[in-house]
Backbone and ligand atoms as CSV (ligand in chain L), in Angstrom:
chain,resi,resn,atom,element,x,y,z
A,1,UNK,N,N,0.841,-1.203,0.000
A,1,UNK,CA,C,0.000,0.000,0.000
A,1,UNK,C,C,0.876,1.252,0.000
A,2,UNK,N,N,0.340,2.430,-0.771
A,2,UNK,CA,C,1.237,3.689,-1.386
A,2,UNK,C,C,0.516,4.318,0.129
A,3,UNK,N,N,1.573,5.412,0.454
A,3,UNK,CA,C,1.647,6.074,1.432
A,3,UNK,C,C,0.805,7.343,1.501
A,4,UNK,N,N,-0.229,7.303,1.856
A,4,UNK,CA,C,-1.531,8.407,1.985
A,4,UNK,C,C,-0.801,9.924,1.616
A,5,UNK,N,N,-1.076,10.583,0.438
A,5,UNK,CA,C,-0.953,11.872,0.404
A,5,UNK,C,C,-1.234,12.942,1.905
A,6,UNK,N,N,-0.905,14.190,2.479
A,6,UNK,CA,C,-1.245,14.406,3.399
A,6,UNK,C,C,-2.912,15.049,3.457
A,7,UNK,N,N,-3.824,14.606,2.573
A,7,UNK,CA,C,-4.862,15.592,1.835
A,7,UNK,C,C,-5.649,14.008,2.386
A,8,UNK,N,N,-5.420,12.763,1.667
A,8,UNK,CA,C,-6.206,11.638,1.943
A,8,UNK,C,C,-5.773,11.352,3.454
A,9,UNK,N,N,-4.703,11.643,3.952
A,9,UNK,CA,C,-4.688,11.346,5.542
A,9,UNK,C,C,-5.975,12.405,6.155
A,10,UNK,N,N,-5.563,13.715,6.351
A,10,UNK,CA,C,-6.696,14.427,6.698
A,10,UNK,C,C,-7.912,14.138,6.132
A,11,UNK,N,N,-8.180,13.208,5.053
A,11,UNK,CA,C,-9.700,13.171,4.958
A,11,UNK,C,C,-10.093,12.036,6.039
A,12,UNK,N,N,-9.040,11.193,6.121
A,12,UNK,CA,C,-9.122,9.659,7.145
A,12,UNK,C,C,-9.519,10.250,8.049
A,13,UNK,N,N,-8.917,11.034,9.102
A,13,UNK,CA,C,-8.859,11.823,10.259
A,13,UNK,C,C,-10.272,12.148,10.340
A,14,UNK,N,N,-10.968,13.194,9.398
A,14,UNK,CA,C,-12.075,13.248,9.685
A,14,UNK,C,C,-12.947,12.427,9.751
A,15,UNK,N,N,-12.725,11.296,8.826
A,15,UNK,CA,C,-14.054,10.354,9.059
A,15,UNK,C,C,-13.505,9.745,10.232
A,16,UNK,N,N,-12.641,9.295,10.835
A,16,UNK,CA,C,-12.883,8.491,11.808
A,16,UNK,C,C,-12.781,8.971,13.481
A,17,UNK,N,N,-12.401,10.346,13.434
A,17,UNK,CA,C,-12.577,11.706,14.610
A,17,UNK,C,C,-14.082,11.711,14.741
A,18,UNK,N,N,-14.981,10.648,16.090
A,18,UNK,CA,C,-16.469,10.892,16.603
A,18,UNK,C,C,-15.809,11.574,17.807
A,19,UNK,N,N,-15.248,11.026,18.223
A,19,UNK,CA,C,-15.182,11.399,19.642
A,19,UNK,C,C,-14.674,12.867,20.235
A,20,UNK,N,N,-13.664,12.900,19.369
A,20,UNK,CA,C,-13.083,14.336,19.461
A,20,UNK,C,C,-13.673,15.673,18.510
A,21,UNK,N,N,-14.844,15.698,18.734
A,21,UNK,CA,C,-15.389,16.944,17.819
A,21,UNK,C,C,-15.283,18.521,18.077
A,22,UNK,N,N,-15.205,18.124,19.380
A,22,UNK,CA,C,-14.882,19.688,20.351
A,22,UNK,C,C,-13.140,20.087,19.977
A,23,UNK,N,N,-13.145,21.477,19.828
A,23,UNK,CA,C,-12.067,22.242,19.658
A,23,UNK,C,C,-11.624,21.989,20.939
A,24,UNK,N,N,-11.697,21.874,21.996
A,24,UNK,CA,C,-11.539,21.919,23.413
A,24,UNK,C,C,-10.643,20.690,23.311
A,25,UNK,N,N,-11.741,19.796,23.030
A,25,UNK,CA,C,-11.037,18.254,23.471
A,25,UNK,C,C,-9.757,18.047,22.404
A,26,UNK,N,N,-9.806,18.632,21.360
A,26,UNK,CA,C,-8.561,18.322,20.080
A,26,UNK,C,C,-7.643,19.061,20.483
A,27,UNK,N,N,-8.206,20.019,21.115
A,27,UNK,CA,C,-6.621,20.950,21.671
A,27,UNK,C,C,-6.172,20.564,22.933
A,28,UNK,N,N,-6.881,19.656,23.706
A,28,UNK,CA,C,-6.204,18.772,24.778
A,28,UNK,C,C,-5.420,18.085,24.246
A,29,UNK,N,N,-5.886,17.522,23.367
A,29,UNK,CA,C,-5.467,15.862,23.324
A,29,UNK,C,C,-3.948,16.236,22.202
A,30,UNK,N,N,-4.311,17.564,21.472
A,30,UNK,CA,C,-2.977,17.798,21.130
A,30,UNK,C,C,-1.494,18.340,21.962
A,31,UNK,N,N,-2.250,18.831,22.953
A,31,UNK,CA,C,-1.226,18.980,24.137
A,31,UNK,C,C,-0.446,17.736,24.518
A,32,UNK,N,N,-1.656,16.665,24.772
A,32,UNK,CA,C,-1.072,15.025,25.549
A,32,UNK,C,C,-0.463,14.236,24.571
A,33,UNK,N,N,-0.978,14.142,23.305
A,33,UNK,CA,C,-0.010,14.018,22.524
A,33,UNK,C,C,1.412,14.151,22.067
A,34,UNK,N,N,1.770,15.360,22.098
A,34,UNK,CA,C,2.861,16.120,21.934
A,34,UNK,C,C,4.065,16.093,23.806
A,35,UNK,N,N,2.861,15.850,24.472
A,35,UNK,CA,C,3.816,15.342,26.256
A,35,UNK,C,C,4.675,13.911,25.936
A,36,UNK,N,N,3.240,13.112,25.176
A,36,UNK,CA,C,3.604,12.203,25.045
A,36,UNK,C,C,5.210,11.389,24.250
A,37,UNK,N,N,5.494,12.293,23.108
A,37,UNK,CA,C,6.286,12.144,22.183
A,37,UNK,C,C,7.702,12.760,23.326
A,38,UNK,N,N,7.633,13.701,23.862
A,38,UNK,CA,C,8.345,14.223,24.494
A,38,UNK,C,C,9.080,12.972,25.963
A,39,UNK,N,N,7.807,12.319,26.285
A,39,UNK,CA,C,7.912,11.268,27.159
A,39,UNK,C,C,8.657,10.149,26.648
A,40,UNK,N,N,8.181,9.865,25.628
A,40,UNK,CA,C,8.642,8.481,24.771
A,40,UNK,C,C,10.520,8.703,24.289
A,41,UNK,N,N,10.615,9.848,24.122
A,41,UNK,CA,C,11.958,10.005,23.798
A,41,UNK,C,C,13.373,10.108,25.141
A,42,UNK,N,N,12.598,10.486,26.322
A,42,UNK,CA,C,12.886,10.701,27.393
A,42,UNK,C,C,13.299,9.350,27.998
A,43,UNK,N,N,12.008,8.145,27.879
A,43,UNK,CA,C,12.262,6.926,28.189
A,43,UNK,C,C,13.406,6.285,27.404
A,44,UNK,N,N,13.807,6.611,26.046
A,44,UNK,CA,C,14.777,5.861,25.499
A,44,UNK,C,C,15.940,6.492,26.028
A,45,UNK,N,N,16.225,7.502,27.102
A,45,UNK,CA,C,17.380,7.721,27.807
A,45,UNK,C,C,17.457,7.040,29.573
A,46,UNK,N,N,15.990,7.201,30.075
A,46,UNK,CA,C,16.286,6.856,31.192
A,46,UNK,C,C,15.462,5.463,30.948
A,47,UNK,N,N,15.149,5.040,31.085
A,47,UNK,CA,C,14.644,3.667,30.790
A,47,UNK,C,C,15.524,2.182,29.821
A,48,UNK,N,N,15.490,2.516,28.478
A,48,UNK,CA,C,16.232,1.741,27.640
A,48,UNK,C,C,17.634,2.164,27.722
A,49,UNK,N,N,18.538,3.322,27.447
A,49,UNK,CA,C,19.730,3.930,27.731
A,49,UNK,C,C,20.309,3.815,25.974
A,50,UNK,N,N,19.528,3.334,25.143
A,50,UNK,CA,C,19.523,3.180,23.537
A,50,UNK,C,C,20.838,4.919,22.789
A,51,UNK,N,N,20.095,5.985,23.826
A,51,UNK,CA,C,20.533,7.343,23.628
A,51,UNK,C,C,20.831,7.803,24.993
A,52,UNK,N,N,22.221,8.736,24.830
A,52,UNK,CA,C,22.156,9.522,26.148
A,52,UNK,C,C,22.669,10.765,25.734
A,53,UNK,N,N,22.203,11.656,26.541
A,53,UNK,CA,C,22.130,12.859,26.308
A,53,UNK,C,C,23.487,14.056,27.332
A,54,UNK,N,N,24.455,14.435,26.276
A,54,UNK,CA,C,25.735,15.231,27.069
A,54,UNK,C,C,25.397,16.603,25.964
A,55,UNK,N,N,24.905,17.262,27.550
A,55,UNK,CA,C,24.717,19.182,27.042
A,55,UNK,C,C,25.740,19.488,27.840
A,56,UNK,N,N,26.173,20.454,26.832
A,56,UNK,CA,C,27.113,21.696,27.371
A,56,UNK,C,C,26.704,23.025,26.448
A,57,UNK,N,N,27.138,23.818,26.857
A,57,UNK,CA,C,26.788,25.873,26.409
A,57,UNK,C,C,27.260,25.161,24.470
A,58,UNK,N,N,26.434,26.003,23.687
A,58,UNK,CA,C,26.951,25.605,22.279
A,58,UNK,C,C,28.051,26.695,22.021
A,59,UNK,N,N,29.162,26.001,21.390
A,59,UNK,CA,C,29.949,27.093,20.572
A,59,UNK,C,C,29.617,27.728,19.248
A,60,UNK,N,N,29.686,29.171,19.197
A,60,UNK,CA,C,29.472,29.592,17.876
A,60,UNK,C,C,30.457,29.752,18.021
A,61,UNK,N,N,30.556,30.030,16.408
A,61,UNK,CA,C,32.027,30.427,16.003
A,61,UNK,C,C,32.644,31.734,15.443
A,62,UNK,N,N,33.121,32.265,15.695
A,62,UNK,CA,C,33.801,33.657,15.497
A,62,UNK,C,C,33.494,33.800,13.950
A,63,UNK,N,N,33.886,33.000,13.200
A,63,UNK,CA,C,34.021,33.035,11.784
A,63,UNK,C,C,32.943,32.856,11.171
A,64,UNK,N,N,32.567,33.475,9.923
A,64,UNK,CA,C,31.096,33.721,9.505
A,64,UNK,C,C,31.189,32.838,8.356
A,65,UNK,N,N,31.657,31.537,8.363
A,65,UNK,CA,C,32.048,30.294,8.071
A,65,UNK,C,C,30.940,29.425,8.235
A,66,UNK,N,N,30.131,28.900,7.344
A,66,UNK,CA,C,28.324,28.524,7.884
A,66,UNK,C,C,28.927,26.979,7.922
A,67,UNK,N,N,29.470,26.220,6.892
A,67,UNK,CA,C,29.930,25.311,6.931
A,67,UNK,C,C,30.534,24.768,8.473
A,68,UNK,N,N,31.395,25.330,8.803
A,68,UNK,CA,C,32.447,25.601,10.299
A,68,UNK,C,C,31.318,25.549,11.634
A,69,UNK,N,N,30.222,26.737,11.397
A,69,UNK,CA,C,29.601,27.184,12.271
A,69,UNK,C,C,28.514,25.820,12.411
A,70,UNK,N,N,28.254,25.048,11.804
A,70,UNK,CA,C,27.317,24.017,11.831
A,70,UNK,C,C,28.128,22.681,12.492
A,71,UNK,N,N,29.520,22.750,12.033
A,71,UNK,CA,C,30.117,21.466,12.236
A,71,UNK,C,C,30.291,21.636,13.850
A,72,UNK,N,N,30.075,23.031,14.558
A,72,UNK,CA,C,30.374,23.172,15.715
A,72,UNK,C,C,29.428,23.226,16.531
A,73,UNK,N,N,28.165,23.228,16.497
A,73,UNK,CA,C,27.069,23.258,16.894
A,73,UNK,C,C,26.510,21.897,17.496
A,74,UNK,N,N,26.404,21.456,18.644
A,74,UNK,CA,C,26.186,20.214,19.018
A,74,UNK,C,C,24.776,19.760,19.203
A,75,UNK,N,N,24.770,18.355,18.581
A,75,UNK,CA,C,23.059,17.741,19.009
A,75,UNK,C,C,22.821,17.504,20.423
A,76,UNK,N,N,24.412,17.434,21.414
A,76,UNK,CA,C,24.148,16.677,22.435
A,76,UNK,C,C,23.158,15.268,22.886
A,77,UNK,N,N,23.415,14.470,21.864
A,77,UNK,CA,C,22.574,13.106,21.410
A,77,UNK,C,C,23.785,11.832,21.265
A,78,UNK,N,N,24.216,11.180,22.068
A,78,UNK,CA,C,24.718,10.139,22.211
A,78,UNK,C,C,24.748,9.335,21.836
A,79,UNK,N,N,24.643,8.215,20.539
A,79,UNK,CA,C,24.317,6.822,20.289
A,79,UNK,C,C,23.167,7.088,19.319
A,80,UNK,N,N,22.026,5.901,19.042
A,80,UNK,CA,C,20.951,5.764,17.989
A,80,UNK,C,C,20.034,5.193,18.266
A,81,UNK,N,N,18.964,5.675,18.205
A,81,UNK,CA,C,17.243,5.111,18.915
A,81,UNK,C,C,17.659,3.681,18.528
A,82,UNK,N,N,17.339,2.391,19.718
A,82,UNK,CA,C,16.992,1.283,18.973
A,82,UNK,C,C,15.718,1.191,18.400
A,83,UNK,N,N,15.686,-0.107,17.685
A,83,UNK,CA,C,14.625,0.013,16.811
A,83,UNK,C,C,13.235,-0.078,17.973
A,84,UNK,N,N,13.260,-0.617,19.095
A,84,UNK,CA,C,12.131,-0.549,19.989
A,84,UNK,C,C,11.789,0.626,20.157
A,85,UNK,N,N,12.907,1.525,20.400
A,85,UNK,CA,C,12.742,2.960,21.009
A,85,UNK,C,C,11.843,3.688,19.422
A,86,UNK,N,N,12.474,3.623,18.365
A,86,UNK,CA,C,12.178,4.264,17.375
A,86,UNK,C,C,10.508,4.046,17.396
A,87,UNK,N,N,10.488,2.721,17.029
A,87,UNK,CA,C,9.127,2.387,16.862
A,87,UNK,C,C,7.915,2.840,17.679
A,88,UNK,N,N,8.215,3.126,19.263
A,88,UNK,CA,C,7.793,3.959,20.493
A,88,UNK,C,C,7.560,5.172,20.271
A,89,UNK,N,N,8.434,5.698,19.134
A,89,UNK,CA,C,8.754,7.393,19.202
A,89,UNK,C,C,7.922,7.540,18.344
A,90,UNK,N,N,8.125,6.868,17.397
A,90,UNK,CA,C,7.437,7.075,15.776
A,90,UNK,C,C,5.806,7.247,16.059
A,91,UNK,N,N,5.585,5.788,16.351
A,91,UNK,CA,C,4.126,5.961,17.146
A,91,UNK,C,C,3.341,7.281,18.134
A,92,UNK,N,N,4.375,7.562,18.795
A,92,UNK,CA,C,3.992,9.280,19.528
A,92,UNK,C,C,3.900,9.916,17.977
A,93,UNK,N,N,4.569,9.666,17.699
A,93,UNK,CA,C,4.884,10.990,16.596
A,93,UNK,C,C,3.350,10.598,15.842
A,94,UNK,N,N,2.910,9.444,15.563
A,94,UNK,CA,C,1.487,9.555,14.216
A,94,UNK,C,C,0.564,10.199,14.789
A,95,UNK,N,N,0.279,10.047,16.701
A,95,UNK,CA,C,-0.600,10.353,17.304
A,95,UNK,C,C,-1.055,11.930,17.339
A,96,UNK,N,N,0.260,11.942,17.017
A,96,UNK,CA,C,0.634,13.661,17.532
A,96,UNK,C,C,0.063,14.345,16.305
A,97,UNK,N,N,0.664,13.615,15.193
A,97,UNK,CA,C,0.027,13.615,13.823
A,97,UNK,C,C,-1.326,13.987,13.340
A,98,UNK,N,N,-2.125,13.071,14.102
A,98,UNK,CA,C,-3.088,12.608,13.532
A,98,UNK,C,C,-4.468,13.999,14.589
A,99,UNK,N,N,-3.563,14.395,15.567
A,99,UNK,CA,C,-4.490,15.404,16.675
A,99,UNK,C,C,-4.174,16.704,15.864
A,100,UNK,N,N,-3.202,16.990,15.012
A,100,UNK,CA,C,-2.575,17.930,14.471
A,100,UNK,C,C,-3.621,18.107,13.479
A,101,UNK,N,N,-3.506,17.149,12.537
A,101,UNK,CA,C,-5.000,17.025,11.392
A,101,UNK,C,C,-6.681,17.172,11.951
A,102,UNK,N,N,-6.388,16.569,13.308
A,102,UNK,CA,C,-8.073,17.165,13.373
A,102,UNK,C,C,-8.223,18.705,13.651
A,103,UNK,N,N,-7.295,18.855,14.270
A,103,UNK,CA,C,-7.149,20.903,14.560
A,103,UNK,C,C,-7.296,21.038,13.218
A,104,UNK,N,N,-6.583,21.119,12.307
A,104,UNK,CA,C,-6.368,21.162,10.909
A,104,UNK,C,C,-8.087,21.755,10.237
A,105,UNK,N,N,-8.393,20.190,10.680
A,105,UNK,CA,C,-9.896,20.037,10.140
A,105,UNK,C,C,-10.848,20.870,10.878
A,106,UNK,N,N,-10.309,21.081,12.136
A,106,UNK,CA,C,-11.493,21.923,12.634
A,106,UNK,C,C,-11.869,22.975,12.376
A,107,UNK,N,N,-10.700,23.676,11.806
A,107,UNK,CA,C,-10.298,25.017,11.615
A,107,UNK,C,C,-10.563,25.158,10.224
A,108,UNK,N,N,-10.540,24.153,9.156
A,108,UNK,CA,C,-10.612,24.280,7.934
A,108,UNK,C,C,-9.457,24.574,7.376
A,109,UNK,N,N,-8.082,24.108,7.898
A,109,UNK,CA,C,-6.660,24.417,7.461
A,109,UNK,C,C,-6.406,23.038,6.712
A,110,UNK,N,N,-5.998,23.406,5.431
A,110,UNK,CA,C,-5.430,22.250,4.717
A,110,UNK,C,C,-3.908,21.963,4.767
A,111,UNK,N,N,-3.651,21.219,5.399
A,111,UNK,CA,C,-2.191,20.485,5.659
A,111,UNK,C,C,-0.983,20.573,4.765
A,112,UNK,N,N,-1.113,20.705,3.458
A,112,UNK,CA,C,-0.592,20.057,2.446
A,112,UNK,C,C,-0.254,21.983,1.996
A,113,UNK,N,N,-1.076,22.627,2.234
A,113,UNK,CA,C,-1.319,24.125,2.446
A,113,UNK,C,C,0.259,24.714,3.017
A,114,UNK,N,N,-0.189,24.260,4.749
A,114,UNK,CA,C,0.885,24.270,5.947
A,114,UNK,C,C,2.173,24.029,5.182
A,115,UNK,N,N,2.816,22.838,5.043
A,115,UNK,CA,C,3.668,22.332,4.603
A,115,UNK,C,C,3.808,23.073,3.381
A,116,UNK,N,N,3.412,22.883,2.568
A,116,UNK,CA,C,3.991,24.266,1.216
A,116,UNK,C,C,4.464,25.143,1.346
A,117,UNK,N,N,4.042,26.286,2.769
A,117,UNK,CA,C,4.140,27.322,3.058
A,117,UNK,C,C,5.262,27.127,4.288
A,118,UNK,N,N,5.735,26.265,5.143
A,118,UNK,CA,C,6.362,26.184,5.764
A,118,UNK,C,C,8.252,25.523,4.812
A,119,UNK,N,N,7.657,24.969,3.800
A,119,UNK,CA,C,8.691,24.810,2.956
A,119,UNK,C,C,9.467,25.734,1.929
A,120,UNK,N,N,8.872,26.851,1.634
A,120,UNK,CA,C,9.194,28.068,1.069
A,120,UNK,C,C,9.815,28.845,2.153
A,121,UNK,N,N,9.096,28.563,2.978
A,121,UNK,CA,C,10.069,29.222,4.593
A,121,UNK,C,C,11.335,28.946,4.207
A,122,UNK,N,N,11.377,28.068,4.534
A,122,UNK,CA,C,12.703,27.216,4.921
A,122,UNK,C,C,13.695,27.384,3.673
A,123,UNK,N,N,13.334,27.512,2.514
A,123,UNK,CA,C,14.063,27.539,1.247
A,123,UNK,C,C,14.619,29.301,1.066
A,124,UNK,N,N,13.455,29.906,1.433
A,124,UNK,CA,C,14.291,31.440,1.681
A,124,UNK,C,C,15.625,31.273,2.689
A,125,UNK,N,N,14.499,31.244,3.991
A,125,UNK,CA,C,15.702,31.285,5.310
A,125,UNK,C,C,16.807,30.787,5.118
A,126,UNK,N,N,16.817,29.321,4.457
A,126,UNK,CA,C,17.757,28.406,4.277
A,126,UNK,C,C,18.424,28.120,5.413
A,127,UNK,N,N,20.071,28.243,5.711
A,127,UNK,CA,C,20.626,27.914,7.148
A,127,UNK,C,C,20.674,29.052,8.331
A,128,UNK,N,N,19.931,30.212,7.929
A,128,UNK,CA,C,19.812,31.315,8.482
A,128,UNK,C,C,18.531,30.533,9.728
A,129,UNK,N,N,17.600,29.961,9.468
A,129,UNK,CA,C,16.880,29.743,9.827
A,129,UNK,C,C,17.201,28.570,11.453
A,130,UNK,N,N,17.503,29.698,12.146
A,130,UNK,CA,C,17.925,28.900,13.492
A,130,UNK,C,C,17.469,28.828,14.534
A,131,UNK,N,N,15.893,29.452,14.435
A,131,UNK,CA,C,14.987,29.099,15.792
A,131,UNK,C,C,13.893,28.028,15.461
L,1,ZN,ZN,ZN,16.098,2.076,23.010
């Protein structure tokens, strides 16, 4: 099976969103959602130990060297989701997804819209784009 355009996902969303019809309840559940993903990634450090996490202050770099200035910039990310962890994360992530599309729908925002417009962002800004 071919991978749902983001236009036929949001139509899924709506037909099968009874429960969550309230703006109220979709903007909860997009909150717990989004805890959730935050949780799930958290557990693959203290729980599984798959990733561990070493922060320190980031260095920029004196030199207006973008190449330089990136290579110096740290993920502070240790190691590589195992595939349990991934699969954990990923899953937060559709949920998160899928609460994202009913806001979407509630509002009458087309997704595919979002993403167009958030991708022209990004193609101006290019590596400028650092928040
Ligand atoms: Zn893991």
């Amino acid at each position: 099976m071919n991978s749902p355009s983001l236009k036929e996902f949001q139509d899924q969303v709506s037909e099968l969103l009874l429960r969550h019809r309230s703006l109220l309840d979709v903007l909860s559940k997009c909150n717990q959602a989004n805890a959730s993903v935050h949780r799930s990634v958290i557990k693959s450090v203290t729980e599984c130990g798959c990733i561990e996490v070493h922060a320190e202050k980031q260095r920029y770099s004196e030199q207006p060297d973008l190449q330089e200035a990136m290579g110096l910039m740290q993920q502070h990310i240790h190691g590589k989701l195992c595939d349990t962890c991934k699969e954990a994360v990923s899953a937060e992530l559709g949920k998160n997804f899928f609460y994202i599309s009913a806001l979407c729908n509630l509002l009458s925002i087309d997704m595919e819209t979002v993403i167009d417009e958030e991708s022209r962002k990004c193609s101006t800004l290019g590596l400028f784009n650092l928040s």
